[in-house]
N, C-alpha and C positions, 0 to 999 in steps of 0.2 A: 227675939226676932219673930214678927209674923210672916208668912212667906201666901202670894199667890200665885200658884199653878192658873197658868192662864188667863195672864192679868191683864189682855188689849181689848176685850169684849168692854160693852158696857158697864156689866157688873165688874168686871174688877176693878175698873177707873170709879165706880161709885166707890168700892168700897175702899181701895188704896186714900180715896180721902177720907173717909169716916174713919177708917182706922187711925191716921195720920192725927186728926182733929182729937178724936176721945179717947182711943184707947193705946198708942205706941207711937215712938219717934221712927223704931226702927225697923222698918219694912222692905223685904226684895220682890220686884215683880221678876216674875219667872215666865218666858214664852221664847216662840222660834226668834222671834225681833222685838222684843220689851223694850217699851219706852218709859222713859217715867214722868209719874203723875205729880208724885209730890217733889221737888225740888232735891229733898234728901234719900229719894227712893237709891238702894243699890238694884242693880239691873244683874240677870243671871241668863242666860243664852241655854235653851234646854228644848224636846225633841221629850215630850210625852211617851212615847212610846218606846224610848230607849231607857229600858229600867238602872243601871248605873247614871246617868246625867241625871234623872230622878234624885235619886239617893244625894248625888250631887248640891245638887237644885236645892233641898233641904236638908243642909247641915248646918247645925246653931239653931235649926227653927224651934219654937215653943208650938205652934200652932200653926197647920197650912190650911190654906182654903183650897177647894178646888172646883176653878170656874171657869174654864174650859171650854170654848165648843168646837164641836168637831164640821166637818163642814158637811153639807145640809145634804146627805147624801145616805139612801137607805142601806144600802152595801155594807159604806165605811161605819155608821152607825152599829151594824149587827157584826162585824169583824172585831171594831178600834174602842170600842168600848171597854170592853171585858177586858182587852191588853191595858187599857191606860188608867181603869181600876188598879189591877193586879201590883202594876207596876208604882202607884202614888200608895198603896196598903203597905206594899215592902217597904217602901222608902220610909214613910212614917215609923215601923214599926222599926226599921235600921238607926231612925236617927231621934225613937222618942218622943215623936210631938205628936200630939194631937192632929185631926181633922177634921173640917166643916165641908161637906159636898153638898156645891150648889146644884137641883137635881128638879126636873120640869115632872108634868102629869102624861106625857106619851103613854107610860104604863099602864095607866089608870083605863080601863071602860070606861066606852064613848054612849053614856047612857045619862036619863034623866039623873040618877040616884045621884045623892049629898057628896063631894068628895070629901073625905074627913084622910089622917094620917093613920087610920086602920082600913082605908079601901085597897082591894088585895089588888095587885096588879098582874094582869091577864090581858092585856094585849095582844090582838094578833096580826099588826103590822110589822114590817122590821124594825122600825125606830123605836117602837114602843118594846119589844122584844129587847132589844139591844140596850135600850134603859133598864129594863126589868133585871136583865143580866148583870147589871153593873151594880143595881141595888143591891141586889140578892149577894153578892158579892162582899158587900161594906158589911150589912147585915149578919151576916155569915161571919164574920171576924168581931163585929161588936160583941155579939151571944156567946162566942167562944174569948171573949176578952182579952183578942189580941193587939187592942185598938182602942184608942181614946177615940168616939167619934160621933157626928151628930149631922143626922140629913136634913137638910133646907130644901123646901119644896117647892114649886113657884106655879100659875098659870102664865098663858098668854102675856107677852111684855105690852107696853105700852110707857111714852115716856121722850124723853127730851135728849137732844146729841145724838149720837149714833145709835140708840135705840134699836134694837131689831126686833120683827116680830108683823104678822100679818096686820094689824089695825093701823102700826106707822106706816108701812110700807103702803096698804092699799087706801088709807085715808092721808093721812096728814103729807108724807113724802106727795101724792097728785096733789094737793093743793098746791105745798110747796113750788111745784111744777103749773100750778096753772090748770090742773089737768081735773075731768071729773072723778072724784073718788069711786071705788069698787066693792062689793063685800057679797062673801058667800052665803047663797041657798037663800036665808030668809033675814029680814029686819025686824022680825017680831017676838024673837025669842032673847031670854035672858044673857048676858055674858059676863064671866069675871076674868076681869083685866087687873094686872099690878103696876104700878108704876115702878120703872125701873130706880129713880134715888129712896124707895122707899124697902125694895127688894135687898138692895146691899146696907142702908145701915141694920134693916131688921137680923140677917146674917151676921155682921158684926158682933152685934150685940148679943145672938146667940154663942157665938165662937168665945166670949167673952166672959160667959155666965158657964161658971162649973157645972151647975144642980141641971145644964140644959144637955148637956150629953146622954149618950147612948139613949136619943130618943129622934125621933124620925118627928118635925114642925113644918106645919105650913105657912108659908111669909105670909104676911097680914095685906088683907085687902079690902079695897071700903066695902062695905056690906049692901048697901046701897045702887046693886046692881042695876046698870041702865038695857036696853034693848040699841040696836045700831039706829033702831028710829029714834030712839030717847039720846042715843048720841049724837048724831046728827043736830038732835033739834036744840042741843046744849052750845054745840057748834056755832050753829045757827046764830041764838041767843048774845053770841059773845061777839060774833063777827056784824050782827048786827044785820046779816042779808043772807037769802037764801040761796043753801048748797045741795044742788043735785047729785043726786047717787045713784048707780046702776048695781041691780042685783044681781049677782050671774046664775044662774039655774047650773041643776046638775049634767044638762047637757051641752052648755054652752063649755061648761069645764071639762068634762070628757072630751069632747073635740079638739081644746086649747093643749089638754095635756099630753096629745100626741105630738104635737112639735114644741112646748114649752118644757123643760126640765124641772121650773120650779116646780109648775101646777103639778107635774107628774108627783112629785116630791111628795107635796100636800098631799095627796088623795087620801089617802090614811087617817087626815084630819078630818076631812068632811063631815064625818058623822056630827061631832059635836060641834056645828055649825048650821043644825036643823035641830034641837033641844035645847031647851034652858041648860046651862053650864054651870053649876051651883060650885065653886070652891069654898071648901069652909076655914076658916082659921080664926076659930073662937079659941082652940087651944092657946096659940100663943097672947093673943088679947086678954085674953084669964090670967096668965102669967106675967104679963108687960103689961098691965092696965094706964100708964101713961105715954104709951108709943103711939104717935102722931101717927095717925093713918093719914094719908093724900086722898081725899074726897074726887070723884071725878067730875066735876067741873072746876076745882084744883088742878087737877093736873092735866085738863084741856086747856087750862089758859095759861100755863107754863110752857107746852109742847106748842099751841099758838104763838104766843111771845118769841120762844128758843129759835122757832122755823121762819118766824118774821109773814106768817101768817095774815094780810089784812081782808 
């Protein structure tokens, strides 16, 4: 039995098919309202932060993933983290299995430097704090070997279906709408994006591989970083006509995020939204040397396609 904690996000519907497809018949999603993806999925009704449904949630499993998100809110982030670690380490360690935590870069400094899986995570926002807390946490039980366990790292999403993530949201969802696309601070600096179907089978396929445990990976992303002008103009390219974009400045977003919630949200991000954002993941490409990366003009002309795009 593989089991996903948290299985109605995008990534867990990626990966409930990847898994489904290469690696097991028999998989549970686990959430407040699971629905399932593969046909044979069993469905498990569970409450994250109630550490018995936990333990629950994963009985018979061999291997859990945890891919989770909590909702987009700095509070609950620095509260509901550290409980919903706490509480998936117990349960794994009560019922044996294994796990893969799917785990973002909030931790990371919002600076030029390389991000690699030995950048120390020093954040001093709440989200990033409340990430760091939940790392440090798995971390913490790996090196004391109370834990079969292996962190998956991710940038920025980007990607097809429900997708979430600032690029779909402020580029492709206004198209979808008709509407002019938006994007922070500057168009001239580097970004790494991952496509979300490429996010979860890379996951899989780590969950999957013994020798990939108790090591902290970054999912694999094209290397080939474009700038939001070089994305646009990829856009451009495919749609065949030009797409205007507005840039918002840092004061246009101050303003906004006195009566916006989300912008408010964001702020924390900002920074690396004015530097190149270099994610590295040669480690796992060293390691999988034939795992199909999604090039980005691939996966603009999917997330095109998927949103019906003309």
């Amino acid at each position: 039995m593989q089991t996903i904690l948290g299985a109605n996000g995008i990534i867990g519907e990626e990966l409930a098919r990847e898994l489904r497809k290469n690696y097991t018949s028999t998989i549970r999603l686990v959430g407040r309202n699971p629905e399932k993806v593969n046909a044979d999925d069993t469905l498990f009704t569970a409450d994250l932060l109630d550490g018995d449904s936990v333990v629950k949630a994963l009985e018979d499993t061999h291997i859990a993933y945890l891919t989770v998100g909590l909702p987009y809110d700095s509070e609950i982030w620095l509260r509901d983290w550290n409980i919903v670690m706490n509480n998936v380490i117990a349960a794994c360690q009560s019922n044996k299995c294994k796990l893969v935590y799917f785990d973002n870069t909030y931790a990371y400094p919002q600076d030029t430097s390389i991000q690699t899986e030995t950048t120390p995570m020093i954040s001093k926002g709440k989200k990033g704090i409340g990430k760091q807390l939940a790392a440090d946490l798995l971390l913490k039980a790996i090196a004391n070997e109370t834990i079969e366990a292996v962190i998956c790292r991710a940038p920025e999403f980007y990607g097809p279906g429900k997708t979430k993530g600032l690029t779909n949201m402020m580029v492709f969802e206004k198209l979808k709408e008709g509407k002019e696309p938006t994007i922070f601070l500057k168009d001239d600096v580097l970004r790494t994006l991952i496509f979300t179907p490429d996010a979860s089978k890379a996951m899989a396929l780590l969950g999957n591989t013994p020798d990939a445990y108790g090591q902290t990976w970054h999912l694999p992303c094209d290397d080939n970083r474009l700038t939001y002008k070089q994305f646009f103009a990829e856009i451009e390219k495919q749609l065949n006509r030009i797409v205007p974009y507005k840039i918002l400045n840092a004061t246009v977003l101050k303003v906004g995020a006195l009566t916006s919630k989300n912008l408010k949200e964001t702020a924390e991000l900002l920074p690396r939204y004015k530097i190149d954002n270099i994610f590295d993941s040669t480690k796992f490409k060293t390691r999988f040397p034939d795992f199909k990366v999604t090039t980005y003009p691939e996966g603009i002309k999917t997330i095109l396609e998927n949103y019906n795009i003309k």
